[in-house]
C-alpha positions as CSV (number, residue, x, y, z in Angstrom):
1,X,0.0,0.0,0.0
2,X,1.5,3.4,-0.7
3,X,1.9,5.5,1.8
4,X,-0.9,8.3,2.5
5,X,-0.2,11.8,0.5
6,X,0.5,15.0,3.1
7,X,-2.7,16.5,1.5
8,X,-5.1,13.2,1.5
9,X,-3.9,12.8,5.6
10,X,-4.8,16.6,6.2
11,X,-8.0,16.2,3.9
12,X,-9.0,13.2,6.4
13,X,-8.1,14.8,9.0
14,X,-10.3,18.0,8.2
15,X,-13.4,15.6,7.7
16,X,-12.9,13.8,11.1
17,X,-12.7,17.2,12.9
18,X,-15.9,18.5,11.1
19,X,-17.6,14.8,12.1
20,X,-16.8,15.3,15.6
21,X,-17.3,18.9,16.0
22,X,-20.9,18.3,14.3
23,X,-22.0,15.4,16.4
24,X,-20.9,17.7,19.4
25,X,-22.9,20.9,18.3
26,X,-26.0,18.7,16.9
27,X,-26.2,16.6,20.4
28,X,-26.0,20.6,21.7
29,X,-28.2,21.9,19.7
30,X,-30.4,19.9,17.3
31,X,-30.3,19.8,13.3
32,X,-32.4,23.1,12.9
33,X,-30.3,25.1,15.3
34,X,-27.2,24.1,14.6
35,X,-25.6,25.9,11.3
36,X,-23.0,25.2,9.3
37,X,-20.5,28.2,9.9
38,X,-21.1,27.2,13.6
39,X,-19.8,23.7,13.0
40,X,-17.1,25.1,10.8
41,X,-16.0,27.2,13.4
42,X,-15.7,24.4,16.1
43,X,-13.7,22.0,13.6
44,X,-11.4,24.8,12.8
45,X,-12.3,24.5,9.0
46,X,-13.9,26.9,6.1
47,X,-17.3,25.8,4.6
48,X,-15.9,25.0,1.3
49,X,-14.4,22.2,2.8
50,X,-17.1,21.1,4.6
51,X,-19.5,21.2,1.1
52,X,-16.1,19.0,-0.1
53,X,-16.3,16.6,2.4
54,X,-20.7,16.1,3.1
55,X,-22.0,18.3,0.3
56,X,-24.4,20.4,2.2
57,X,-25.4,20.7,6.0
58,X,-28.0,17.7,5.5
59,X,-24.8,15.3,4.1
60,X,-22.9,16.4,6.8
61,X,-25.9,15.2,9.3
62,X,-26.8,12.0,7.9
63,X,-23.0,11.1,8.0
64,X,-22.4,12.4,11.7
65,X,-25.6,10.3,13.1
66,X,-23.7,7.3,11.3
67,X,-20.4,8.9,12.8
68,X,-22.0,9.3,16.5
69,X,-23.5,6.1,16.0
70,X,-20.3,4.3,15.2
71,X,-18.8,5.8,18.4
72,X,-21.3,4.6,20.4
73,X,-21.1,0.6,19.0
74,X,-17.4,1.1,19.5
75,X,-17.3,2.8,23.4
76,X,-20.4,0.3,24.2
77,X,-21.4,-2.8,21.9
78,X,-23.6,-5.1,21.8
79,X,-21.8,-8.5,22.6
80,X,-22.5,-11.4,21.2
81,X,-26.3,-13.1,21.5
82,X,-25.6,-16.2,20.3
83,X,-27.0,-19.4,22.2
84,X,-28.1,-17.3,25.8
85,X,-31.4,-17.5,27.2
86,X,-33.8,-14.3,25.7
87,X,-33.5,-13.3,29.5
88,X,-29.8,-12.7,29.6
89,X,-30.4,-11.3,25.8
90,X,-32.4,-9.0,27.2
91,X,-30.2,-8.1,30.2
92,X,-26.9,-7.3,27.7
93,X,-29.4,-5.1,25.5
94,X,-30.4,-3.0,28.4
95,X,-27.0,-2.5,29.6
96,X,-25.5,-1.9,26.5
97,X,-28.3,1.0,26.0
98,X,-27.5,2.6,29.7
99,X,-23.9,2.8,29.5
100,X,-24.1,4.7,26.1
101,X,-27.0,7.1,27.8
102,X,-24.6,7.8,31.1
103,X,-21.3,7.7,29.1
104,X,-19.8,11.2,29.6
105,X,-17.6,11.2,26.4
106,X,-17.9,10.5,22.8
107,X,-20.2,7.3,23.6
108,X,-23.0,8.9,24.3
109,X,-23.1,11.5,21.3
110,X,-25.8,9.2,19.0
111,X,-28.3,8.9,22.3
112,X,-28.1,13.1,22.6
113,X,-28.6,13.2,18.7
114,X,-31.0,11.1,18.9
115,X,-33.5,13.0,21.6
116,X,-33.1,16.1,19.6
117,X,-33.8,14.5,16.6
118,X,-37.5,13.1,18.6
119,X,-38.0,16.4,19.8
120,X,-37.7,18.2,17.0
121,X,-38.3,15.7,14.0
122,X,-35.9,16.5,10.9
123,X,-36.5,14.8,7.1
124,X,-33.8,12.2,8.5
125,X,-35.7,10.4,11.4
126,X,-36.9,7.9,9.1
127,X,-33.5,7.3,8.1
128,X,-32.4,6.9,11.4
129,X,-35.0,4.4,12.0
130,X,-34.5,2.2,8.6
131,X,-30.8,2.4,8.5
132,X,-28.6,3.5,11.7
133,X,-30.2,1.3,14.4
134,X,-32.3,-1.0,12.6
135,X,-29.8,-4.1,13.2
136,X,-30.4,-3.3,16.9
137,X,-34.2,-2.5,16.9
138,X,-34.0,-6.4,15.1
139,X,-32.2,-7.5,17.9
140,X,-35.3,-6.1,20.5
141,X,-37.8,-7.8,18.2
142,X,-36.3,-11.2,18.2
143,X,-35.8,-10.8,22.1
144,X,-39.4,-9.9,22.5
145,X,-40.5,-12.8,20.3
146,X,-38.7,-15.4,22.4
147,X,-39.7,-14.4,25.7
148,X,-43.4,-14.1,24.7
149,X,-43.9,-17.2,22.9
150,X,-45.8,-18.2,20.3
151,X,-49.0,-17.3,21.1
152,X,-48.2,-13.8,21.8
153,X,-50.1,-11.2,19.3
154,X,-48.4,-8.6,17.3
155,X,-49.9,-6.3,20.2
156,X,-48.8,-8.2,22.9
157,X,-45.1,-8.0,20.9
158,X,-45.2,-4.1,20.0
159,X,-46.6,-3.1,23.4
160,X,-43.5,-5.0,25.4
161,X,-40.7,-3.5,23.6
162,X,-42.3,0.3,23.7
163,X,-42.6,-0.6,27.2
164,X,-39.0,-1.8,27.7
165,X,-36.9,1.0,25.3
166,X,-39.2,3.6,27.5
167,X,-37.1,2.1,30.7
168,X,-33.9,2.8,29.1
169,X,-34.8,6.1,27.1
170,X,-36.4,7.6,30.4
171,X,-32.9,8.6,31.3
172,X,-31.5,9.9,27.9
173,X,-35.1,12.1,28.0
174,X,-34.2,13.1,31.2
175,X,-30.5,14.1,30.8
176,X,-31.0,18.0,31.2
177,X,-33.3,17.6,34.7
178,X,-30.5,15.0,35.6
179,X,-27.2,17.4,34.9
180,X,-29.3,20.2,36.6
181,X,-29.9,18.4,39.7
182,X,-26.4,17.1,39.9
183,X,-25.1,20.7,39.3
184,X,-27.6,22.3,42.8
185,X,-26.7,19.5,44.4
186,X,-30.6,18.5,45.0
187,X,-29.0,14.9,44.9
188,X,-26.7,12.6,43.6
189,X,-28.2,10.4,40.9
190,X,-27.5,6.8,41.2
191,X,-24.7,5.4,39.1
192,X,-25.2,3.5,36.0
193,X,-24.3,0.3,37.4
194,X,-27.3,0.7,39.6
195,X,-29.9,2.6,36.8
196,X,-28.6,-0.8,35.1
197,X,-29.9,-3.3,38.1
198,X,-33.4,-1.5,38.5
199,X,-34.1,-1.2,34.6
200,X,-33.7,-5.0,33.8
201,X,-35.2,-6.0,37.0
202,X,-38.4,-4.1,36.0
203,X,-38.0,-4.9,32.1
204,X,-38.2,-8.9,33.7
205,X,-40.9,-8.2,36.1
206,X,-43.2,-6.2,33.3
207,X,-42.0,-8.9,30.7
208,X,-43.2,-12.0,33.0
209,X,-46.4,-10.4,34.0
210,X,-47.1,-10.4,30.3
211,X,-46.2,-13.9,29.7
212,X,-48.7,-14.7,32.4
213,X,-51.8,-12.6,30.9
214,X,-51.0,-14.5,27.9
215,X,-51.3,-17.5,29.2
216,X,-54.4,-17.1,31.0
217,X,-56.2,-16.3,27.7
218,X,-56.0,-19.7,26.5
């Protein structure tokens, strides 16, 4: 392999600045607040080579959410599934989403993103939906579907997993209340590892009252 020009290593180099200096400012601020001269400014770099890099401000979005995203998967993946019970399944997909919520760094850059993005809807939610987390939103179904059973409706199905992501996205919702009670000293939240104990123990509790309802319509 030859070795990487001067100019194509500063190129990359301009592009991963303006990635991280856009997930920071869109987590901040959302995509209609956030402009481009503002992300420019952060990264360091002029517009033209932000329209070089992304095109336009929407380029440069849908490639940070897969940027923020990536950052997550890589501070806090998913471990392999394979061949555990649905209950632990479920337990590493809870935990997995709460460390990336309470991560302080880089980690937690797609879960910020992604409450703006619900709060104030862009053209890209759909996008987010269909591409950037639809392997894990698969993973939830397939959970779901094994701990029900069978003879669970679609109902029964869709109903459980709103009801377990609401555990989880409770605290990413929440982050501002959180960081302002933290910062008067009202209280000191619990830490993640505890957020992580309560969540799943109530995601198995709700989950197991639902098997039995379905059982006792038979």
């Amino acid at each position: 392999m030859l070795p990487m020009s001067q100019t194509t290593k500063k190129s990359c180099e301009t592009r991963e600045r303006l990635l991280k200096a856009a997930a920071e400012c869109f987590a901040a601020h959302g995509y209609s607040r956030t402009t481009l001269a503002q992300i420019c400014q952060e990264a360091g770099a002029n517009q033209a080579a932000a329209n070089y890099h992304f095109g336009d401000k929407l380029g440069l979005y849908a490639e940070t959410l897969r940027y923020a995203y990536g950052r997550a998967q890589e501070q806090h993946p998913l471990p392999d599934l394979t061949g555990l019970p649905a209950e632990e399944r479920l337990r590493a997909y809870l935990t997995m989403h709460c460390h990336r919520i309470f991560d302080e760094g880089e980690g937690s850059l797609f879960p910020r993103m992604f409450v703006k993005e619900i709060a104030e809807p862009s053209e890209f939610l759909e996008f987010i939906f269909a591409e950037v987390i639809s392997d894990e939103r698969n993973v939830l179904v397939d959970i779901v579907r094994d701990l029900l059973g069978e003879k669970a409706t679609d109902e029964d199905r869709g109903l459980c997993r709103l009801s377990i992501v609401a555990l989880f996205q409770f605290f990413n919702f929440n982050r501002a209340i959180r960081e302002m009670a933290i910062r008067k000293k009202r209280h000191k939240f619990p830490d993640v590892e505890a957020v992580i104990a309560h969540t799943v123990r109530f995601a198995l509790a709700g989950v197991r009252e639902k098997q039995k309802e379905i059982l006792d319509r038979e």
